[in-house]
N, C-alpha and C positions, 0 to 999 in steps of 0.2 A: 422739711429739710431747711432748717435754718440757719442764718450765717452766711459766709464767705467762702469760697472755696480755698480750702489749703492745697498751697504749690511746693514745691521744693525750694529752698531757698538758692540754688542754685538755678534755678527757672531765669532765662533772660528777658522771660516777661513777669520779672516780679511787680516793674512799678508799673503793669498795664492792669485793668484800664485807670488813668489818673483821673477823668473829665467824660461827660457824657457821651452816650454812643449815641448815632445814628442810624437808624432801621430805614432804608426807602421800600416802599410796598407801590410796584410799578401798577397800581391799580386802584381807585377809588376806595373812599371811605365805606366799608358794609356789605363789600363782598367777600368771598371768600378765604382769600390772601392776605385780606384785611384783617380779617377776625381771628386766622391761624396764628399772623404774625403777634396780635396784641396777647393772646394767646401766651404764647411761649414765650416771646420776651417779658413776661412780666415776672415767671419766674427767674429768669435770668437774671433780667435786673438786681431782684433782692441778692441771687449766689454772688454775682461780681460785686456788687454795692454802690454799681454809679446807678442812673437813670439810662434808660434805653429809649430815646426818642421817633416814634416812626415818624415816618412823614410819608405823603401819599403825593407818587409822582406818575402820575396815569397818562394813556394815552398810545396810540399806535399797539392794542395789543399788549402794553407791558413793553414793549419795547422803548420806548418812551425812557421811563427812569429808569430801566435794566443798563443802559447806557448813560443816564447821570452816575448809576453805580459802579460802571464800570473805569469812566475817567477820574475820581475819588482818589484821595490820597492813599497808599498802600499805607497805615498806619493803623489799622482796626477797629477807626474813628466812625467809618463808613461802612454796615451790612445790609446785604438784600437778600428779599426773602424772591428766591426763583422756582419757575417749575415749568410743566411739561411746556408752557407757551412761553413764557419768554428764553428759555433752556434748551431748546428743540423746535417746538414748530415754526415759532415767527421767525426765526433766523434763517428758517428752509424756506419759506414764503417770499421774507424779503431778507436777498445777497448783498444788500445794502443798509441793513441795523445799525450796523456803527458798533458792532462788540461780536466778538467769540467769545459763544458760553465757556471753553474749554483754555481756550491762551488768554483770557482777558479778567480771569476771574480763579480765585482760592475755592473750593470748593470745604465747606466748614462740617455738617451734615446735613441728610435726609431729614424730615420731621415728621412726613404722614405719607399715606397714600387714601386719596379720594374718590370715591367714586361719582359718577354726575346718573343724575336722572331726568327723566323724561315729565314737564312741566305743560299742565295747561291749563289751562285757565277754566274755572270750574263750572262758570256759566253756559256752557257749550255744547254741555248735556253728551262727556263721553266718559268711560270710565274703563278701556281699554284702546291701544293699541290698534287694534281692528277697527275699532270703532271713530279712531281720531283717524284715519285713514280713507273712513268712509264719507268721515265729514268735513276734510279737505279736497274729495274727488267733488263732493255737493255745492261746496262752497269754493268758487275759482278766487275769490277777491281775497279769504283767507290764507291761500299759496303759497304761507310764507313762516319763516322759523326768524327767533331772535336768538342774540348771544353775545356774550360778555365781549367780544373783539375779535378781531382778525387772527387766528392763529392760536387763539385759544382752546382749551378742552372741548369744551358746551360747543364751538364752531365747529370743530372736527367731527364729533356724534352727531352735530345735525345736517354737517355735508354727505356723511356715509349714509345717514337714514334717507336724506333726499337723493341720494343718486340708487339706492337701492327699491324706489318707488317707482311707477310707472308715470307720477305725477312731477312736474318741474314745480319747485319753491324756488323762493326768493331768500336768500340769506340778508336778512337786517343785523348789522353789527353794530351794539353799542359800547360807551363808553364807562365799560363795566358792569358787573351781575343787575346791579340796586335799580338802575335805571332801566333795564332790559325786563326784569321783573316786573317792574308797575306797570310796564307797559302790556305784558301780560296779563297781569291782575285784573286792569282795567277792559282788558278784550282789545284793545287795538292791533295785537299779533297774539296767533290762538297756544301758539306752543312753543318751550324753546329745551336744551338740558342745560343741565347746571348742578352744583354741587348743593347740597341741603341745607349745607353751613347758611347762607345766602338766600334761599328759598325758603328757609323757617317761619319767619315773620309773617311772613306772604300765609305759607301752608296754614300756619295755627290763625287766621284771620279767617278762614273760609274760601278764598279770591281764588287761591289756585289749588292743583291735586295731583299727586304724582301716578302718572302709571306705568311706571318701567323701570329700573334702574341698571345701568351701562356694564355690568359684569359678568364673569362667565356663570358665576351662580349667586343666589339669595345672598343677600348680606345679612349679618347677624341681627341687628338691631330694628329691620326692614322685613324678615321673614315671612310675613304676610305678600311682600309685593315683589310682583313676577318679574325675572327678567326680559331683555328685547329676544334673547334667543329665544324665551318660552313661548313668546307670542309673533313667533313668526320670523326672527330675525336673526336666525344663528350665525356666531361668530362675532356683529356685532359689539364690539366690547373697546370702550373706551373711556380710560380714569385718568386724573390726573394726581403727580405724583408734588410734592411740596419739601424744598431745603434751604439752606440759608449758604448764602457767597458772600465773601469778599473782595476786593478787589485783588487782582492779580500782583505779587509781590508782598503781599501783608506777612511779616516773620513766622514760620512754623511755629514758633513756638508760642507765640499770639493765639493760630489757627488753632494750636491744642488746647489752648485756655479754653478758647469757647466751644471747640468741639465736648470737651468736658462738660461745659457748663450747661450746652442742650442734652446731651445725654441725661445731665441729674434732673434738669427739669423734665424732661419727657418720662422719668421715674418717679415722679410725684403723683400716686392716687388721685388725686383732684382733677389732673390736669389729662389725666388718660380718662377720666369719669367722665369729663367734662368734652374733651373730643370723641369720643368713641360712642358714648349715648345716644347726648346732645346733635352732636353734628353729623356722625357715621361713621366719621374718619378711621383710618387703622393705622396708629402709632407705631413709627420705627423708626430707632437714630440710627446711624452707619457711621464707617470713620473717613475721613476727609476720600480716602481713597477707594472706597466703595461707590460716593458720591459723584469721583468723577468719572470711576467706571461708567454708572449709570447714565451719566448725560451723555457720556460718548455713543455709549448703544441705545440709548433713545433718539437722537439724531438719526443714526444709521436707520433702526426700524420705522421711523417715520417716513425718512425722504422719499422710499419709492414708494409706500402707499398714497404719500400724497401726489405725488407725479401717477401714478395708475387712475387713480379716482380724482385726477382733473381739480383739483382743489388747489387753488390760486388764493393769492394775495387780490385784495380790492379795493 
């Protein structure tokens, strides 16, 4: 799909975009948000015809640059790529972010939904479920689960897994997947979940091994590996969802340019081959207003599970 996107000439965004764009990815370089976002903006880039520059503004969770993206000029100079943690949980976590996902931001669309799985470290000698359970009851000094940050996906599947155990962990939060991962790789924390996007490197090195993944049933491209309900954990099910905001005020008719312009990339073979294999992911655009459906009622269904199951900001 080559070329530029034809608009109507009557479009009041005919002269946008004039000058590069800015992509903030509220999350380190190499994790998962990272790699969706260079991802799809690249084909965007070529549809519009500027450059699309990410910039990785990490930190607090994604809340961090969810809120440099949020104070941005309304001009569609400035997008961020949000999801279930900086969109819904960190905001429930902590009442003091500095942004509403819903008054503070254009909702542009949806881009995937992901599922996280269950990560550990392969030296450990387990290869189920049961078996990493037996050898956290064995092991007291191992006690403890990592994860990309506070209020993120990977936290929230490893708060339910530990609070549905008879055993107390420790949640280690770091400053994103890449870093949380080696530290698994290495055995210095035995298990964490996370999206696959992010664990790849790791998995095809030998280091680490998945044995669960967070859905109500087998993913397609994972068929062989069990889910946590099958191994004891029914109900259990937690993925995170991935879309792209603007800042709140950005013109509609901006918001439709690009809402356009993900949909055509998200219909490019390559780019569905390339998430859907590759990474797991399950590709699907929405219109601005499907999007913001969706954050509202992700909010809603998070906040009393996380108030139930005692899962705090730290």
């Amino acid at each position: 799909m080559a070329g530029k996107i034809a608009f109507a000439a009557k479009d009041d965004s005919s002269g946008y975009p004039s000058r590069p764009i800015r992509c903030i990815v509220p999350f380190p370089p190499g994790g998962t948000t990272d790699i969706l976002t260079r991802q799809i903006t690249r084909p965007m880039s070529e549809l519009l015809g500027v450059s699309i520059i990410v910039e990785n503004i990490s930190g607090a969770g994604g809340v961090i640059g969810t809120a440099a993206a949020a104070r941005a000029p309304a001009d569609g100079y400035t997008l961020t790529e949000g999801n279930i943690a900086t969109h819904a949980i960190s905001v429930i976590l902590n009442p003091n972010a500095g942004y509403d996902p819903v008054r503070d931001f254009e909702p542009i669309s949806l881009i995937a939904h992901i599922p996280n799985y269950l990560i550990v470290n392969s030296s450990i000698g387990v290869d189920s479920v049961p078996e990493l359970i037996a050898y956290l009851s064995d092991n007291p000094a191992m006690r403890q689960y990592a994860s990309a940050g506070v209020g993120t996906s990977p936290h929230l599947a490893g708060a339910l897994f530990s609070r549905s155990l008879n055993i107390k962990l420790t949640h280690v939060p770091y400053k994103g997947s890449t870093p949380a991962l080696t530290d698994i790789a290495s055995g210095v924390i035995p298990f964490m979940f996370d999206q696959k996007t992010a664990a790849l490197p790791f998995f095809k090195s030998g280091k680490v091994k998945l044995l669960a993944v967070t859905t109500d049933s087998r993913v397609p491209f994972d068929k062989d590996l069990p889910t946590l309900s099958e191994q004891g954990f029914p109900g259990l099910s937690v993925s995170s969802w991935h879309a792209l905001y603007a800042p709140k005020g950005v013109p509609q008719a901006v918001v439709a340019k690009l809402n356009s312009c993900v949909l055509q990339a998200l219909s490019q073979p390559e780019i569905i081959k390339q998430l859907t294999e590759l990474y797991g992911m399950r590709v699907v655009g929405s219109t601005p207003d499907e999007l913001k459906a969706l954050t509202e009622a992700e909010i809603k269904r998070w906040r009393p599970i996380l108030a139930e199951n005692e899962i705090v900001s730290e």
